[in-house]
Residue frames as a rotation matrix with the C-alpha (Angstrom) as fourth column:
UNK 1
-0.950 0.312 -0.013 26.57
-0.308 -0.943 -0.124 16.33
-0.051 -0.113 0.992 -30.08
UNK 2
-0.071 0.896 -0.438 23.40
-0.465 0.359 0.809 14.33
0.883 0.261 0.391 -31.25
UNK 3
-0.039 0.843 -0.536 23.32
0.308 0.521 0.796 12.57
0.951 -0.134 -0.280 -28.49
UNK 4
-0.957 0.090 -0.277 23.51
0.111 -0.767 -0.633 15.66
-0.269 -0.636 0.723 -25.60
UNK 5
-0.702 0.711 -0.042 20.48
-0.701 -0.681 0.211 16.64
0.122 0.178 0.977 -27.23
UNK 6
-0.099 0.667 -0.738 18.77
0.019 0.743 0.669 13.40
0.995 0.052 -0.086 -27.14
UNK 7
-0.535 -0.293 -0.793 19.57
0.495 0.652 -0.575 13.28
0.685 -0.700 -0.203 -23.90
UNK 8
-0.941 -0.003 -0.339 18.44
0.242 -0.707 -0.664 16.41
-0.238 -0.707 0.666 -22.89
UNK 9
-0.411 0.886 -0.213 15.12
-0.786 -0.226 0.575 16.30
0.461 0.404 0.790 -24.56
UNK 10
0.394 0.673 -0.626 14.33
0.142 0.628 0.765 13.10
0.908 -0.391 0.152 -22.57
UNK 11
-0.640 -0.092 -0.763 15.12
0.702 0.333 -0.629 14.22
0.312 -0.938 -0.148 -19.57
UNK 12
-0.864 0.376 -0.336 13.19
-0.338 -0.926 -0.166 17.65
-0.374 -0.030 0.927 -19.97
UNK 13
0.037 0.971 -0.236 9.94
-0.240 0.238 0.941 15.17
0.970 0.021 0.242 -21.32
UNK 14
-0.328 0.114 -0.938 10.46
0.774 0.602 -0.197 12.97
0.542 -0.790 -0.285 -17.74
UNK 15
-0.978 0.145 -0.150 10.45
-0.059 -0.881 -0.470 16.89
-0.201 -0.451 0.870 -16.24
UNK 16
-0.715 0.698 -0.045 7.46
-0.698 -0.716 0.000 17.66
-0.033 0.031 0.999 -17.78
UNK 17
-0.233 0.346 -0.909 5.63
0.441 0.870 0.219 14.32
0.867 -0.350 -0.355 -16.94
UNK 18
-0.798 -0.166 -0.579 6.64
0.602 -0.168 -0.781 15.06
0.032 -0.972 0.234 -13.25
UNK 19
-0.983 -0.028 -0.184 4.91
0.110 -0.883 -0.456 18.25
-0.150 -0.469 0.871 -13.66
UNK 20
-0.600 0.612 -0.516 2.01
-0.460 0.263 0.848 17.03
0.654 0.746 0.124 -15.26
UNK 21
-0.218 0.099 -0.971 1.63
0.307 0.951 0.028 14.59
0.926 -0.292 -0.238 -12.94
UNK 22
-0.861 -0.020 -0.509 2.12
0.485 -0.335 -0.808 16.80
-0.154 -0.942 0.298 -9.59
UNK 23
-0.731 0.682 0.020 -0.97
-0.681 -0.731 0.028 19.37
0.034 0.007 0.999 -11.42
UNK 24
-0.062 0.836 -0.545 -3.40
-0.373 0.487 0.790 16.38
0.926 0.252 0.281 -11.85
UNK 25
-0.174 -0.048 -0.984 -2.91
0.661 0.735 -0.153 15.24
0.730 -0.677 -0.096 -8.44
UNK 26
-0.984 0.015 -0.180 -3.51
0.088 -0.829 -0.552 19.00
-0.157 -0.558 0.815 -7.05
UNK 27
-0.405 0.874 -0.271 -6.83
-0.906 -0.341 0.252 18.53
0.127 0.347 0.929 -9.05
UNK 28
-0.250 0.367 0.896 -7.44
-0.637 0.634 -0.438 15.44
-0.729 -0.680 0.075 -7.40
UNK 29
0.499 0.447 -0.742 -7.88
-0.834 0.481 -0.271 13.56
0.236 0.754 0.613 -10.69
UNK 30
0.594 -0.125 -0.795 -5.06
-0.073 0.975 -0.208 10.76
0.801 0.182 0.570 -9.48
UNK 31
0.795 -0.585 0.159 -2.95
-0.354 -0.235 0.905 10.18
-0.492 -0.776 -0.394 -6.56
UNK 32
0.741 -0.662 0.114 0.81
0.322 0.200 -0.925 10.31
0.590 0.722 0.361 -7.72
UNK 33
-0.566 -0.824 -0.028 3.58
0.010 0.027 -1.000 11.67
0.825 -0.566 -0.007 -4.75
UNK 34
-0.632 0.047 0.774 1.54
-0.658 -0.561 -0.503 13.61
0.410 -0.827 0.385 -1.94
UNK 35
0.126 0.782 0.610 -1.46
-0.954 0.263 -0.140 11.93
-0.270 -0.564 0.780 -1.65
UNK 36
-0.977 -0.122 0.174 -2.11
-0.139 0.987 -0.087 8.09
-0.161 -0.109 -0.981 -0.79
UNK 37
-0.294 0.771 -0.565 -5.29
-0.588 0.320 0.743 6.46
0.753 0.551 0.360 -1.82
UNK 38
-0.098 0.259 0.961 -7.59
-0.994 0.025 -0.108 4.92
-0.052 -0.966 0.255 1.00
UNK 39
-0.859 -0.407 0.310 -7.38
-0.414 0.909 0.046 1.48
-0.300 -0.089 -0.950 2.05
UNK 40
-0.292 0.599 0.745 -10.72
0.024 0.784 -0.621 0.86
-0.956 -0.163 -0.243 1.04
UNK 41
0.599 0.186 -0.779 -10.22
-0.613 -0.520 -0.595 2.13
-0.516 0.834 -0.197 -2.32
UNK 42
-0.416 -0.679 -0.605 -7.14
-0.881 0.466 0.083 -0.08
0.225 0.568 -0.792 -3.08
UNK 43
-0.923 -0.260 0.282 -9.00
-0.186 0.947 0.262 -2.98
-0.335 0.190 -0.923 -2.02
UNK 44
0.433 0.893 0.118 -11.80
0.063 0.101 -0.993 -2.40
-0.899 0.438 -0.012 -4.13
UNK 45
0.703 0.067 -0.708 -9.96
-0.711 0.023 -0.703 -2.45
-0.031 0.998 0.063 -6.92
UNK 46
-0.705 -0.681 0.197 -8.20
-0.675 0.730 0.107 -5.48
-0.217 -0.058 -0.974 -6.08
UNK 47
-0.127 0.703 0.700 -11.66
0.074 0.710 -0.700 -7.14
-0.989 -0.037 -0.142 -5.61
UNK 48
0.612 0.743 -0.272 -12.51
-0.284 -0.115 -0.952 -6.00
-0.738 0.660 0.140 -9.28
UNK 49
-0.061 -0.563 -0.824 -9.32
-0.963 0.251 -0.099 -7.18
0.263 0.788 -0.557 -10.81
UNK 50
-0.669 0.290 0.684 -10.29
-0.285 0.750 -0.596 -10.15
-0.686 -0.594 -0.420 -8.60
UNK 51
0.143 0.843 0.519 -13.62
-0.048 0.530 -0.847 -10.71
-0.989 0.097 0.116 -10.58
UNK 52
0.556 -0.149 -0.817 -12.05
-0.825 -0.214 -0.523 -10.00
-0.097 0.966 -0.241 -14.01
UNK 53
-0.509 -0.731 -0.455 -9.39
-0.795 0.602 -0.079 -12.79
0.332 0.322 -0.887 -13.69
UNK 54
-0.985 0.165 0.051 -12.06
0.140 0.936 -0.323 -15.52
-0.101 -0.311 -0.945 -11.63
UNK 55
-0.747 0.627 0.220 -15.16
-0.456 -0.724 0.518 -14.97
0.484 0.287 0.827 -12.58
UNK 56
-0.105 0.089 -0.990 -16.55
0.481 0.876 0.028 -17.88
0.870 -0.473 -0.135 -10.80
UNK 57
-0.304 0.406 -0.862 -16.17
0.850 -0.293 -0.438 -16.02
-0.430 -0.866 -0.256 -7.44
UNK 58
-0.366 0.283 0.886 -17.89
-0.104 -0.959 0.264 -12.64
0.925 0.005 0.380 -8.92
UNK 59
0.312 0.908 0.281 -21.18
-0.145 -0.246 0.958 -13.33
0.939 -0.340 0.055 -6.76
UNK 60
0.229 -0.492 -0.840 -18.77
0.937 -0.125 0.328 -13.44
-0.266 -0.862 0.432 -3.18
UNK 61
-0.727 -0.522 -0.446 -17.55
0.594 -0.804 -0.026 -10.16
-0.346 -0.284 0.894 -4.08
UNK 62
-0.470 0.567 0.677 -20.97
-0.229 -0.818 0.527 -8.99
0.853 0.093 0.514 -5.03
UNK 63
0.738 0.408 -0.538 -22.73
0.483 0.238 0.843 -10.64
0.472 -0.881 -0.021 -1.18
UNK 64
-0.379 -0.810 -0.447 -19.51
0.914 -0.253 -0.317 -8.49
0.144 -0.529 0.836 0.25
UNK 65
-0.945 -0.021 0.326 -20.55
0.055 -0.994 0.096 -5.30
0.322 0.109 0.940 -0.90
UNK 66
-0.038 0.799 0.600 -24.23
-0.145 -0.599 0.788 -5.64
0.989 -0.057 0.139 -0.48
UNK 67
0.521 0.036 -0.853 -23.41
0.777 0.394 0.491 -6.70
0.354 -0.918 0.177 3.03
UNK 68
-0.618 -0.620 -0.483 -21.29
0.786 -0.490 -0.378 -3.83
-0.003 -0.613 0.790 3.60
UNK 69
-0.731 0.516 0.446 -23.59
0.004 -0.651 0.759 -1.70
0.683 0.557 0.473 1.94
UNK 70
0.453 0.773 -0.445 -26.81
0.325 0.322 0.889 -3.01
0.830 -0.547 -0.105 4.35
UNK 71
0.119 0.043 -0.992 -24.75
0.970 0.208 0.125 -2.63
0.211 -0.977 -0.017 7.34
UNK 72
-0.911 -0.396 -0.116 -23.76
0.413 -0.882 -0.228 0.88
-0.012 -0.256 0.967 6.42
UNK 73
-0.523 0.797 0.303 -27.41
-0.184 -0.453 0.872 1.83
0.832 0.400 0.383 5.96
UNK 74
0.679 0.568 -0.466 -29.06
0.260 0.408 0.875 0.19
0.687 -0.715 0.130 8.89
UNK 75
-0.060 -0.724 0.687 -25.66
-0.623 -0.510 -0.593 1.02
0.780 -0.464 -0.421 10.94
UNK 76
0.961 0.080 0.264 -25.55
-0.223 0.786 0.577 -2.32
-0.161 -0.614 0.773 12.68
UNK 77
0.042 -0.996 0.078 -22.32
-0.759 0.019 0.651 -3.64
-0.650 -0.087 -0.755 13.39
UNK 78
-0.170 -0.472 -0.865 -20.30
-0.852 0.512 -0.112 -6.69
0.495 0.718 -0.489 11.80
UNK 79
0.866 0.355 -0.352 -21.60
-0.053 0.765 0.642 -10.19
0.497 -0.538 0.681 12.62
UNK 80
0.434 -0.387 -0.813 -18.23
0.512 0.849 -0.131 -11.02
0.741 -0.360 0.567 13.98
UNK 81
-0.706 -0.348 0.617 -18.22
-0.174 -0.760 -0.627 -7.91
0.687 -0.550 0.476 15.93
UNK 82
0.077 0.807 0.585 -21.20
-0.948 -0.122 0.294 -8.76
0.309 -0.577 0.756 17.33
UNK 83
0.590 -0.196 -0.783 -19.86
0.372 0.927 0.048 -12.42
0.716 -0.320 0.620 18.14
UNK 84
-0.404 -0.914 0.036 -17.11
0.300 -0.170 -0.939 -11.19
0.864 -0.368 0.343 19.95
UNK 85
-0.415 0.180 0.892 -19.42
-0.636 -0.759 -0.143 -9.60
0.651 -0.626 0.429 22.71
């Protein structure tokens, strides 16, 4: 009998996880079933677990960004787009 109830009390927390989990993701606080996270979101935070484990290459993944950062402002293409022509 004890352990029906255990059982059933952790499967009814995993439930209410789930549900937890499905309302924070309606409020846009995390992505968890529906929604996917943009590719340029997941590989910014690769780059930053990137500079946490090598620090050594931080200052390549800070000349990335301000280079992306410059071309989005000015709205010039990508040097190697502009090789290609």
């Amino acid at each position: 009998m004890k352990w029906i109830i255990l059982s059933a009390g952790i499967v009814s927390g995993f439930v209410l996880l789930h549900v937890l989990a499905l309302w924070m993701e309606r409020k846009g606080w995390i992505y968890y079933k529906h929604t996917k996270p943009s590719r340029s979101a997941l590989g910014n935070a690769f780059l930053e677990v990137q500079s946490i484990l090598e620090p050594n290459k931080k200052y390549i993944i800070e000349l990335k960004k301000e280079d992306k950062k410059q071309n989005e402002e000015v709205g010039d293409e990508p040097d190697d787009v502009e090789n290609k022509k």
